[in-house]
Backbone as a chain_set.jsonl record, in Angstrom:
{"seq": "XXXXXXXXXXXXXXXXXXXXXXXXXXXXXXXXXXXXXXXXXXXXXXXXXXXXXXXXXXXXXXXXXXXXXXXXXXXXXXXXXXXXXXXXXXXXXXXXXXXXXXXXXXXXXXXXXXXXXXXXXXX", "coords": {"N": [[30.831, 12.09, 9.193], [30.557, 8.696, 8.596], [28.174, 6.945, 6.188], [26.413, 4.327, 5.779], [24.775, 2.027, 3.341], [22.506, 0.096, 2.61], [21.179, -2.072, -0.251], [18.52, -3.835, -1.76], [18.011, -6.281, -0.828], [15.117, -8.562, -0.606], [12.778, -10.559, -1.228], [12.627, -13.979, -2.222], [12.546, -17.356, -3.93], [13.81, -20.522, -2.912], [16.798, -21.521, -3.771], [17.387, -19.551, -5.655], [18.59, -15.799, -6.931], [20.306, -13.424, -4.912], [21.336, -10.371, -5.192], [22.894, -7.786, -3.232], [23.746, -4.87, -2.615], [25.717, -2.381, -1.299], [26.117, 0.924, -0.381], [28.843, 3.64, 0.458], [29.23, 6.897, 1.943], [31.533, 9.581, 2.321], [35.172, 9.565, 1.038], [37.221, 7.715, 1.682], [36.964, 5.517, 0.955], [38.599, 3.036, 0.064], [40.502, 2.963, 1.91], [39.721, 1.208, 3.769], [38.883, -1.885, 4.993], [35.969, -4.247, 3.915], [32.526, -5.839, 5.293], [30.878, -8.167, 5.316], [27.742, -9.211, 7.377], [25.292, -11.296, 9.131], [21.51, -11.422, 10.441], [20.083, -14.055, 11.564], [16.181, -14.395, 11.895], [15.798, -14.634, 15.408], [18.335, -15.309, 16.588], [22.218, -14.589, 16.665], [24.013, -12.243, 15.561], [25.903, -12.446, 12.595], [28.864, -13.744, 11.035], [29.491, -13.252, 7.429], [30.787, -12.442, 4.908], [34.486, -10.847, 4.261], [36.463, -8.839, 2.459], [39.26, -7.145, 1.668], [40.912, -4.021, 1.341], [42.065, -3.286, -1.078], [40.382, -5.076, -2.964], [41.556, -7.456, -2.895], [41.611, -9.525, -1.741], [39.565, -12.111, -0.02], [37.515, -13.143, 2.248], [35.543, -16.27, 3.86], [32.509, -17.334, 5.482], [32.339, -20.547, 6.366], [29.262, -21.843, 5.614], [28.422, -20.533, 3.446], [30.862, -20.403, 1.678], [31.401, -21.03, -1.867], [28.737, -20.17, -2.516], [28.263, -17.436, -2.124], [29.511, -14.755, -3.372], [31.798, -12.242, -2.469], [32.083, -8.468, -3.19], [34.251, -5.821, -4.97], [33.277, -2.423, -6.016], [35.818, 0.237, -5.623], [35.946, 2.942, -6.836], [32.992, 3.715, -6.761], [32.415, 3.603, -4.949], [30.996, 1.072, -3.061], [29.944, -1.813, -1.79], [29.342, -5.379, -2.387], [27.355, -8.092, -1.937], [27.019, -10.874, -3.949], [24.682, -13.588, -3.995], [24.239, -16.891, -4.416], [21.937, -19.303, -4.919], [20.096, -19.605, -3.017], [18.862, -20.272, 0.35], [16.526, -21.573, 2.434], [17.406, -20.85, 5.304], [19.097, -18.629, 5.057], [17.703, -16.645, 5.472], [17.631, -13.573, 7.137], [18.132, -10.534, 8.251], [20.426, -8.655, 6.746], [23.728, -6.946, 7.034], [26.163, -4.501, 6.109], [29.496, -3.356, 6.822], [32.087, -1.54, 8.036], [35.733, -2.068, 8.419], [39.131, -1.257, 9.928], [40.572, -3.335, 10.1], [42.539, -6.289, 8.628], [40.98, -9.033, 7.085], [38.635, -9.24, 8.882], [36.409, -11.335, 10.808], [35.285, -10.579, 13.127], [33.011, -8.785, 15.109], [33.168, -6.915, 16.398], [35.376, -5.835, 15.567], [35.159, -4.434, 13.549], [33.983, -0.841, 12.746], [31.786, 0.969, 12.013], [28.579, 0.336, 10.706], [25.735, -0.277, 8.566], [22.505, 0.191, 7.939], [21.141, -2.579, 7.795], [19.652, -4.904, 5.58], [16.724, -6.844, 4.453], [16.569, -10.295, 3.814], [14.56, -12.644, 2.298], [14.049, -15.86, 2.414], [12.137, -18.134, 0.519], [10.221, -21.536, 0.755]], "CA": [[30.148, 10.891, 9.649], [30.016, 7.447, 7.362], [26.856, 6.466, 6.223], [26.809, 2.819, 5.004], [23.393, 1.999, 3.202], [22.061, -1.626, 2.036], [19.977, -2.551, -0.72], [18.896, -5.454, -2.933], [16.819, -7.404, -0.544], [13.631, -8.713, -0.972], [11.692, -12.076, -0.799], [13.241, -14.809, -3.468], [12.431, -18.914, -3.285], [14.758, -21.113, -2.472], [17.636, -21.817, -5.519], [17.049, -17.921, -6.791], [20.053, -15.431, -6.963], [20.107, -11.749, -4.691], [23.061, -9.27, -5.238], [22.872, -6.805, -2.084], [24.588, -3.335, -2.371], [26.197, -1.216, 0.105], [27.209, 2.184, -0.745], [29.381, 3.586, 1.618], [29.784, 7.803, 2.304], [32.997, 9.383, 2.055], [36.223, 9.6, 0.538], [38.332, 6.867, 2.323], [36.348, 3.59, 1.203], [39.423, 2.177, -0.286], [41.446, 2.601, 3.152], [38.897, -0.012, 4.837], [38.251, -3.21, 4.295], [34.32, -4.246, 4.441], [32.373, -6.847, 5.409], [29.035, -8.27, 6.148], [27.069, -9.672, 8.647], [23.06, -11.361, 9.318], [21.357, -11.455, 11.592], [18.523, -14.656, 11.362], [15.242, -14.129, 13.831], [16.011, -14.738, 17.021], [19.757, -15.567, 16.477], [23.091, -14.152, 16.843], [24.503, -11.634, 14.883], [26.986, -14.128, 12.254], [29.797, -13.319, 9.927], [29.583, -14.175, 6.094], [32.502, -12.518, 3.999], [34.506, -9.741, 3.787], [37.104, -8.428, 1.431], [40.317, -6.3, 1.97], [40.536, -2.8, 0.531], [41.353, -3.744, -2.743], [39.443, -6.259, -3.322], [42.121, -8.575, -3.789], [41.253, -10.479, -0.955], [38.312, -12.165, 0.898], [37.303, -14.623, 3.383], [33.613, -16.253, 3.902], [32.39, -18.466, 6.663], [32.381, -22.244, 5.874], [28.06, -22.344, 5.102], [28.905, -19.326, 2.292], [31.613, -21.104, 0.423], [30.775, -21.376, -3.209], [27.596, -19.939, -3.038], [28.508, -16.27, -1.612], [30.606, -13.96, -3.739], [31.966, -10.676, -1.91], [33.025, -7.886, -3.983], [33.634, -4.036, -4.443], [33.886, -1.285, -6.564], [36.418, 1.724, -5.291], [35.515, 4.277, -7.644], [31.709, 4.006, -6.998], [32.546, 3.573, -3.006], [30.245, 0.258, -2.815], [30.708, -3.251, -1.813], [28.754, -5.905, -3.502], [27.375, -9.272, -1.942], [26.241, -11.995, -4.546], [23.961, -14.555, -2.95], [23.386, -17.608, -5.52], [21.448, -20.972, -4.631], [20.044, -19.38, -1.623], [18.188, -21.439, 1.005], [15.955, -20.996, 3.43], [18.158, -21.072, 6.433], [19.989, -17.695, 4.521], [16.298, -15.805, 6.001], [18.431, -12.712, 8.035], [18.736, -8.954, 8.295], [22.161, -8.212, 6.373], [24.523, -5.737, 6.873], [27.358, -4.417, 6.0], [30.506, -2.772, 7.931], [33.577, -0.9, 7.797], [36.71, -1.985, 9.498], [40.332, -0.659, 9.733], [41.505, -4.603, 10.449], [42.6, -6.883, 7.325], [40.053, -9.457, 6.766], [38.007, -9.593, 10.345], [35.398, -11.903, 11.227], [34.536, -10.658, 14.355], [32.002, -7.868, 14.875], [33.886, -5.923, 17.678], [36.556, -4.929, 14.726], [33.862, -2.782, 12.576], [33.368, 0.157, 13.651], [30.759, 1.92, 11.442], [27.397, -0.408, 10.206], [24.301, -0.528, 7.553], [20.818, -0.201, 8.911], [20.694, -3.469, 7.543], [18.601, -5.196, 4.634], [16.101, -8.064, 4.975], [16.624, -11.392, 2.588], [13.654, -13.785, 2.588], [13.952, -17.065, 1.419], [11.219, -18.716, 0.533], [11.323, -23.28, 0.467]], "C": [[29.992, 9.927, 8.472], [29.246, 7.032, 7.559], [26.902, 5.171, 5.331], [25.227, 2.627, 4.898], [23.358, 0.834, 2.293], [21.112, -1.316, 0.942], [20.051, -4.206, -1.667], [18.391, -6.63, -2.256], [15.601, -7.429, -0.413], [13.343, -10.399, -0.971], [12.02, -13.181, -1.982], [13.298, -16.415, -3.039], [13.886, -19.261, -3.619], [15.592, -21.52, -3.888], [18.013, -20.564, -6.049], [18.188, -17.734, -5.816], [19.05, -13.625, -5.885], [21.502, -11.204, -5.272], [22.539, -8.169, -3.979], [24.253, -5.963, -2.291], [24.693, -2.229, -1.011], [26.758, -0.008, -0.076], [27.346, 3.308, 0.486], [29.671, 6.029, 1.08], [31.018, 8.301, 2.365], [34.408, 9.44, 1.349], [37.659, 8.738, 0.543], [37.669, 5.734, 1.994], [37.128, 2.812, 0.982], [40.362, 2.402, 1.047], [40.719, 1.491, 4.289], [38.388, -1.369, 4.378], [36.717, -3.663, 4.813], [33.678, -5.96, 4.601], [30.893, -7.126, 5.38], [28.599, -9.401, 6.915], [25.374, -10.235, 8.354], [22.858, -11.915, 10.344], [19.96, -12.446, 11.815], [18.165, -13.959, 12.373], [15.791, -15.318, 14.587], [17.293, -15.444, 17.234], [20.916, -14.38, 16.309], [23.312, -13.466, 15.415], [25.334, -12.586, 13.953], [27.733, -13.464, 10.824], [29.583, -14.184, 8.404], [30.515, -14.304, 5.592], [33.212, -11.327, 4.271], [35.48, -9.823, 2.917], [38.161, -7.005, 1.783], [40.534, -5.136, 0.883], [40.764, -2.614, -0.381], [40.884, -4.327, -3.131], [40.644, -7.365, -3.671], [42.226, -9.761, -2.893], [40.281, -10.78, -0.07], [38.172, -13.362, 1.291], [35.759, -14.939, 3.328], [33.551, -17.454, 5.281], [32.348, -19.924, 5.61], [30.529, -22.555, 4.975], [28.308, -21.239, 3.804], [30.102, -19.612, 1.398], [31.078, -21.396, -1.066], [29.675, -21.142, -3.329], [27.618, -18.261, -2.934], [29.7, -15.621, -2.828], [30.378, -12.194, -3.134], [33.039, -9.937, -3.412], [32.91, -6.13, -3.955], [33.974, -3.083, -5.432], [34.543, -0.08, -5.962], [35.94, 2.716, -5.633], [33.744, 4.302, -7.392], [31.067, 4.209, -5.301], [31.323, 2.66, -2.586], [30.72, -1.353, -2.753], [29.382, -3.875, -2.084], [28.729, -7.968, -2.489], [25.826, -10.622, -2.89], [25.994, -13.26, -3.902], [23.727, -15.776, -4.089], [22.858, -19.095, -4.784], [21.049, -20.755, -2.939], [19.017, -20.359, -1.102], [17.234, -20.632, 2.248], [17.059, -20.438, 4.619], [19.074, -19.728, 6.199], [18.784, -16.753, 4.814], [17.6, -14.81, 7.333], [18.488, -11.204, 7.271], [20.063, -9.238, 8.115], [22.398, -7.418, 6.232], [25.555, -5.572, 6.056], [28.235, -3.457, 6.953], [31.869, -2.834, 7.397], [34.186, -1.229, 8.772], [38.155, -1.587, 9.048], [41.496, -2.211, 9.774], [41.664, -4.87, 8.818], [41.329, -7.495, 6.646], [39.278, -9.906, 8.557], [37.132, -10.141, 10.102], [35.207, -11.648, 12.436], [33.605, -8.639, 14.257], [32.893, -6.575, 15.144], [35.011, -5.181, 16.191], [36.357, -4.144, 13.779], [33.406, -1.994, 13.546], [32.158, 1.107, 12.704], [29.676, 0.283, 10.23], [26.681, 0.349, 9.51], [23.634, -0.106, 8.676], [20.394, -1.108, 8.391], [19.629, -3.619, 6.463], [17.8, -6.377, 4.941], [15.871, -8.956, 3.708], [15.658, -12.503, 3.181], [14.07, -14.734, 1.876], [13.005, -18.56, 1.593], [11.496, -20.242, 0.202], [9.617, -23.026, -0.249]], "O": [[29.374, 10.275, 7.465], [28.998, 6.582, 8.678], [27.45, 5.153, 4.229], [24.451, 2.879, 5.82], [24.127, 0.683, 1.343], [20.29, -0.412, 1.093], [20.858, -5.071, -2.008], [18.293, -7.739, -2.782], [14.946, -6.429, -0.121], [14.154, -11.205, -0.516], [11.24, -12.939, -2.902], [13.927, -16.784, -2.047], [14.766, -18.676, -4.249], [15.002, -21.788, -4.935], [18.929, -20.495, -6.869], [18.661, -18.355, -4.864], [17.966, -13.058, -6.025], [22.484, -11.814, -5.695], [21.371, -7.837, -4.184], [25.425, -6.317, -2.163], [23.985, -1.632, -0.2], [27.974, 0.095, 0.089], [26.456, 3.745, 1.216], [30.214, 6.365, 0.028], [31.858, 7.41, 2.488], [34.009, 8.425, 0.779], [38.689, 8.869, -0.118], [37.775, 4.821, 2.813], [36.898, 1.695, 1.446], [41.246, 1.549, 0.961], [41.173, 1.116, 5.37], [37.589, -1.671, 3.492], [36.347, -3.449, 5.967], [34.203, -6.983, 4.163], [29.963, -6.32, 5.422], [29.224, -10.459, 6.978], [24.528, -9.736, 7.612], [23.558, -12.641, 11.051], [18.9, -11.923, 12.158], [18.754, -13.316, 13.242], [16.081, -16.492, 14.354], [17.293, -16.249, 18.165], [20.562, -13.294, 15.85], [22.92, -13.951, 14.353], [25.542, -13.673, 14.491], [27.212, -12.875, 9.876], [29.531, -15.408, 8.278], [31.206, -15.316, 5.478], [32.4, -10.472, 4.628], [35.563, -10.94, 2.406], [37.662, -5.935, 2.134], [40.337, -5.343, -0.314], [40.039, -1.847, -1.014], [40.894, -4.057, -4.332], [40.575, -8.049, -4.692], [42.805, -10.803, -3.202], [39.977, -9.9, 0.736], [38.598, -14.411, 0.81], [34.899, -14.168, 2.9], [34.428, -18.153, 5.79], [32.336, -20.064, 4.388], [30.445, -23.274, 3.98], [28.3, -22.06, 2.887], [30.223, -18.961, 0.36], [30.14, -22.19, -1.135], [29.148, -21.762, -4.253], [26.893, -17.727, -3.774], [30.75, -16.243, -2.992], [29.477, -11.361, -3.231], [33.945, -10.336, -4.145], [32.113, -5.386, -3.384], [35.179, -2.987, -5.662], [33.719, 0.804, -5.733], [35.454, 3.492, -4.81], [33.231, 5.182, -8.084], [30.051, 4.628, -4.745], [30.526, 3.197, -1.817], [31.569, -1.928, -3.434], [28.364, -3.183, -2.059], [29.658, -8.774, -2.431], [24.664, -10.974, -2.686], [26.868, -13.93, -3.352], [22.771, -15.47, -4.801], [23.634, -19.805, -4.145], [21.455, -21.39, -1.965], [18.396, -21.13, -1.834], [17.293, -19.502, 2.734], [17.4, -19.267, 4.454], [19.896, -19.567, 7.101], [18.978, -15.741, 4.141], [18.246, -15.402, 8.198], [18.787, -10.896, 6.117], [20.793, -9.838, 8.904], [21.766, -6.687, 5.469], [25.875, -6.473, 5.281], [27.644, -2.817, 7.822], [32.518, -3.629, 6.717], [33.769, -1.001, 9.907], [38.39, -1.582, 7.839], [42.71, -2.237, 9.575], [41.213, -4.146, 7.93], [40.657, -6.847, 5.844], [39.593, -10.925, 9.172], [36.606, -9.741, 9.064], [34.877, -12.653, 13.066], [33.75, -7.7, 13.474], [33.202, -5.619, 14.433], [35.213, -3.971, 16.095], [37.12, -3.337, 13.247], [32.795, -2.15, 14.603], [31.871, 2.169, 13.255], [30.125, -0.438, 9.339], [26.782, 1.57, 9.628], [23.941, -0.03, 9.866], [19.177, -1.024, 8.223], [18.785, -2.737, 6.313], [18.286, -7.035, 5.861], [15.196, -8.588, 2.747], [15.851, -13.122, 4.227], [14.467, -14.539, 0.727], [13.076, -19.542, 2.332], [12.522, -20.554, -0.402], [9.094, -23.911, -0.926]]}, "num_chains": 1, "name": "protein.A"}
């Protein structure tokens, strides 16, 4: 069974930096490419970045451009999202997730999730 586990959030004003860690169960982390996900209150689940199983490639949504860096270590079996110049509006339970696709943005193509972390951002 893969156990995918978050940390690294916590409550930070608006401008300030997180890094959120995911370390992933396992022996296969480099055959999957990973991703993550948040989930504001009372809004839709919503794609940020992910990153293809070597890290040598990654996608981000359009509001996560230049402020988002996805990344991952193999050997430590963890993926790695740097948050800088965060904003309020970046307030969401984040995950992360394993998929067998390339770079997916859609949910449906991860099949194994986080129990999620919670990023405040204070204005």
């Amino acid at each position: 069974q893969v156990q995918l586990v978050e940390s690294g959030g916590g409550l930070v004003q608006a401008g300030g930096s997180l890094r959120l860690s995911c370390a992933a169960s396992g022996r296969t982390f480099s055959s999957y490419a990973m991703g993550w996900f948040r989930q504001p209150p009372g809004k839709e689940r919503e794609f940020v970045a992910a990153i293809s199983r070597i890290g040598g490639s990654t996608y981000y949504a359009d509001s996560e451009k230049g402020r988002f860096t996805i990344s991952r270590d193999n050997a430590k079996n963890t993926v790695y999202l740097q948050m800088n110049s965060l904003k309020p509006e970046d307030t969401a339970v984040y995950y992360c997730a394993r998929s067998r696709g390339w770079l997916p943005i859609v949910a449906s193509e991860y099949d194994y999730w986080g129990q999620g972390t919670q990023v405040t951002v204070s204005s």
